[in-house]
N, C-alpha and C positions, 0 to 999 in steps of 0.2 A: 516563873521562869528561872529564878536567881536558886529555887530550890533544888530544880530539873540539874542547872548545871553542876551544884554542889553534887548530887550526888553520881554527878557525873564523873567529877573528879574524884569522888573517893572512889570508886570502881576503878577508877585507872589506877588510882596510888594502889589498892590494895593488887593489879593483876603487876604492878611494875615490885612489891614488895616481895609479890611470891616470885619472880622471875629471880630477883635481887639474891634472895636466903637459898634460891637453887643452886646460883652461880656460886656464891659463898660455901655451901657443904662443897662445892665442884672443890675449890680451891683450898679448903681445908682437906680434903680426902685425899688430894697429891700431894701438896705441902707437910702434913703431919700424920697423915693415916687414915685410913677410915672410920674411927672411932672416932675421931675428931670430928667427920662430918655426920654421924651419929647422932653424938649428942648434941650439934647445931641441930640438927632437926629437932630432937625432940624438945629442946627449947623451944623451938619456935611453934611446935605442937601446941608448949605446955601456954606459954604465952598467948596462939588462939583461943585454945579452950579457956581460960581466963578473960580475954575481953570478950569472947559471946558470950560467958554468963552474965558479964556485967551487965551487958546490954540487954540480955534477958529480964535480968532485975530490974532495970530502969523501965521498962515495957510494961513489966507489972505493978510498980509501982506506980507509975505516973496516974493522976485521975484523968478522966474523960472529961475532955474540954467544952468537944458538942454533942452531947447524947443527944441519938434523936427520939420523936415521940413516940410512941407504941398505937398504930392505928388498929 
């Protein structure tokens, strides 16, 4: 249960984070231009694609805790 909820939370943190970095390009693209909210995005692109590889790698990395048996 305590798993369920965890990743119940990171679902929301991560749909409240993309909300967060929209509202943010909004605000840099009036305040400074839209190149400013440009390149907010593609930071924040480039920072996705860097933690899903991570997590790619951990994935692969990790050993199999409970192989099962081959019948």
């Amino acid at each position: 249960m305590l798993r369920l909820a965890r990743r119940a939370g990171l679902l929301f943190a991560s749909y409240v984070g993309l909300i967060l970095a929209i509202v943010i390009a909004g605000f840099l693209g009036n305040a400074v231009g839209i190149w400013a909210s440009i390149v907010w995005g593609a930071a924040i692109l480039a920072a996705l694609a860097v933690y899903v590889r991570h997590r790619l790698q951990q994935r692969s990395e990790a050993p199999q805790s409970n192989p099962r048996p081959s019948a």
